[in-house]
N, C-alpha and C positions, 0 to 999 in steps of 0.2 A: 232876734229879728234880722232876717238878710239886710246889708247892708247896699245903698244902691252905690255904682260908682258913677264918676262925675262924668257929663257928658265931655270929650275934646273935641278942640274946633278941627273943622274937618281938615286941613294942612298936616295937621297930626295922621289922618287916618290914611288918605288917599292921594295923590300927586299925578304928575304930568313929570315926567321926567325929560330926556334926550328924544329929541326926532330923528329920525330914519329916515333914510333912502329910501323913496317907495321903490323903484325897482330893486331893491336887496327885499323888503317885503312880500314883494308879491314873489319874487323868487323861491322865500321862505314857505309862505301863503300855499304853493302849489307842493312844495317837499312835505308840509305838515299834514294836504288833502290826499298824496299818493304815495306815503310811505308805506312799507310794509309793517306797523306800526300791529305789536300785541296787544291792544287798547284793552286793559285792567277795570273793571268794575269794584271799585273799595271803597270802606268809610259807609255804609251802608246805612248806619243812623245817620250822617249827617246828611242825607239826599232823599228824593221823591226818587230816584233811580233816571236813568238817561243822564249819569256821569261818569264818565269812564276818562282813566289818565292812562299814559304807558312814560316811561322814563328815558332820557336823553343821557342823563351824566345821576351817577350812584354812586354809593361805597363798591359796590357786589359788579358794575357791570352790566346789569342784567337788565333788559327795557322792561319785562314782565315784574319787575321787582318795583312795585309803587307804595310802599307803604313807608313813609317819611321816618328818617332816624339823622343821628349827625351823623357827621363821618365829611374826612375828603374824598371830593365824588370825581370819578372819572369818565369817561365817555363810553354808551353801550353801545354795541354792533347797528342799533338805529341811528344815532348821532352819525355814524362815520358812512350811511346812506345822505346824509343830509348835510353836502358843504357846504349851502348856503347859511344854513343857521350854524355849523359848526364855525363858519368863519367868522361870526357876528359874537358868539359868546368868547374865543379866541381872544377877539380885538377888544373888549372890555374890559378883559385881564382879572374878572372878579374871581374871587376867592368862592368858590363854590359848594355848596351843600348836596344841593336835589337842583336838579330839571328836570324838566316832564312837559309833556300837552296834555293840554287837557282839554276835552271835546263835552260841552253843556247841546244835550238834544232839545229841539222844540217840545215847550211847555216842561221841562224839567227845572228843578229847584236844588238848591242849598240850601239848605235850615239854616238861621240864625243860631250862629258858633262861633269860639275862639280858635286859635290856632298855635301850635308849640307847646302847650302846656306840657306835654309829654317828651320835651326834648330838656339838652343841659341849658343851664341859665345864663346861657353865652347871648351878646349882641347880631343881631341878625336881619336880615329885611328881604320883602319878600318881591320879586319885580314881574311885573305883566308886560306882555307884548302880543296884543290883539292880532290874531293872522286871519282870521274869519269872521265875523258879526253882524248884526242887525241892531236899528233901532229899538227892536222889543227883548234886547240882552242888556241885562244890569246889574248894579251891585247896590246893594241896600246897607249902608251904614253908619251909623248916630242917625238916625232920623231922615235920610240923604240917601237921594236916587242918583246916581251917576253910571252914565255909557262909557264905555272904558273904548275912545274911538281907537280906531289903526293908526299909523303910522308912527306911532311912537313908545318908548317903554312905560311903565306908569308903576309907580312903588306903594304899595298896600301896607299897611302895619297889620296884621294877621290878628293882635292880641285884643285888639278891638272887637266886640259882636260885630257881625256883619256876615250878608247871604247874598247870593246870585241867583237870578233867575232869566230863564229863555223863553217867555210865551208863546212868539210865534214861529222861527223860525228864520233861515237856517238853524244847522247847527255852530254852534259857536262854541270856536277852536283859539284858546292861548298857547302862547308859549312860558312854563312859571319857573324861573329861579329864585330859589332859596339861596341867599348868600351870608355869609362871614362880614360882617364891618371893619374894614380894612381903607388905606388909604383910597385905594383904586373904587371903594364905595361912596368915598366922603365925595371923590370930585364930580361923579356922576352925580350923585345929592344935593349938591352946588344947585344945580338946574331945576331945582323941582319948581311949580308952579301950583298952583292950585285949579281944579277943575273949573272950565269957564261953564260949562253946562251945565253944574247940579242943580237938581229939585228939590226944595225941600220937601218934605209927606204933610197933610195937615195930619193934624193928633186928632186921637180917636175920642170919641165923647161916650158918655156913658153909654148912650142911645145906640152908636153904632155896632157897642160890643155885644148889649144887651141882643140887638139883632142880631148878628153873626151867631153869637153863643145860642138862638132861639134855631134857627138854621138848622147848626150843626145837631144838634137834640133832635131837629124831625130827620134827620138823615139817620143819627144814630137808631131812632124809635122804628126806622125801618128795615134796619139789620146793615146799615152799609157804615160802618163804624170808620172803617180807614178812610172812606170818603168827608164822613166829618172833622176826625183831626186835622186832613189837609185842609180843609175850605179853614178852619184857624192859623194853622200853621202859615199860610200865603195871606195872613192880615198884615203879617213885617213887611210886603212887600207895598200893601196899600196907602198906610199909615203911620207916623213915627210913634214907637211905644216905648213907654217903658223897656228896658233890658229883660228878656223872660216874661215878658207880659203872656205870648202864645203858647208858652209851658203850661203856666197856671192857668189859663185857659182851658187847656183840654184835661188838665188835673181833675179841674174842678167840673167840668163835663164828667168827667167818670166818676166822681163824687154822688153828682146827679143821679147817675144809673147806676149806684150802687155797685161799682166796681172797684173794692180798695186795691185789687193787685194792678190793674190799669191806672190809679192814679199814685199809688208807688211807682211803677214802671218811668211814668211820664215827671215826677219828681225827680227821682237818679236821672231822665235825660236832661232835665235842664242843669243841675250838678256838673255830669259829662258834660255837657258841648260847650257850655258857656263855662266851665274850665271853676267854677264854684267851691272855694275850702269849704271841708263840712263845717 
């Protein structure tokens, strides 16, 4: 029997780190919207697609190089278009992995996923710097809706489940370092707070699943199959569930329509994303 893991309080998950100069922000804000920026489309299971990153600081150099590895990262020919943020990562002095922006389009999603599982099992953490958003951009994680506002950095624990989504619009543009835990991380960590805005989700009742899962079947029953894994897969966003709860969900949707390679499929994905020992 999977084993569930324990929920942590959210301190654990999500933070408020150091405030910024909004005029260093908005400075940033405009170099992230008019860079000449190779904007990468990767990671294709874990998104509804309208996520695209390009890289600031890598192993390799290369902004077009987004696919996350360790390594000491250095500055790509995008970074050194961009002194405002070049100077702001500079004056941190953190120990760096990956930078990148990352640009979430209206009504795109993240699936509910872990992060790092596929890196060394070194200390690490992960920091956001909001340069573009809206009220209907957020991060869903332990059961908890939080807007990750401007002005300031905010530190994600990545190993935790947790999913982002952009309903309405604009598009909503981070700035994300992956760093090394080093001294120059401890003292920015000093400052963390906990989000004064989060929501909790109410939990789902039998009744609401049973409905959603009734849904997604008449969407299925009419040939539009991708339309109803999504309408489950965006219930994390609604509700707090279970870890995997929208896996087995659509598992057991294809169970329904007599689909066992769809419901393997959707087995191995919650394995991958949620980072799961067989």
């Amino acid at each position: 029997m999977e084993k569930r893991r324990p929920i942590a309080a959210l301190s654990e998950q999500i933070t408020q780190l150091q405030k910024l100069d909004n005029a260093l922000v908005e400075r940033m804000r405009h170099e992230a919207l008019t860079a000449p920026a190779p904007w990468k489309a990767e990671y294709g299971e874990f998104q509804s697609g309208g996520w695209w990153t390009t890289s600031l600081m890598n192993a390799s150099g290369d902004a077009a190089d987004v696919r996350i590895t360790d390594g000491a990262a250095r500055p790509t020919a995008l970074l050194e278009s961009m002194p405002a943020t070049a100077n702001l990562l500079a004056g941190l002095g953190l120990s760096y992995m990956w930078v990148r922006l990352a640009r979430l389009e209206p009504n795109a999603f993240l699936w509910e996923h872990r992060d790092y599982d596929e890196l060394d099992r070194v200390e690490r953490y992960r920091l956001h710097v909001p340069l573009h958003t809206n009220s209907s951009a957020f991060l869903v994680t332990g059961g908890t809706k939080v807007h990750l506002d401007g002005g300031r950095i905010w530190q994600l624990t990545p190993t935790y489940a947790h999913g982002v989504c952009n309903l309405l619009g604009p598009d909503r543009v981070h700035l994300i370092a992956d760093v090394y835990a080093d001294n120059a991380y401890r003292r920015l960590a000093r400052r963390a707070q906990e989000p004064p805005d989060a929501e909790h989700l109410p939990c789902a009742s039998e009744a609401d699943l049973a409905e959603r899962l009734a849904a997604a079947r008449r969407l299925a029953d009419l040939g539009f199959t991708p339309a109803a894994e999504q309408l489950l897969l965006r219930l994390f966003y609604s509700f707090a569930l279970p870890e995997g709860t929208v896996y087995d969900l659509i598992a057991g949707l294809h169970t329904a329509l007599g689909d066992s390679t769809a419901h393997q499929r959707w087995t191995a994905a919650k394995s991958k994303l949620l980072a799961l020992a067989p």
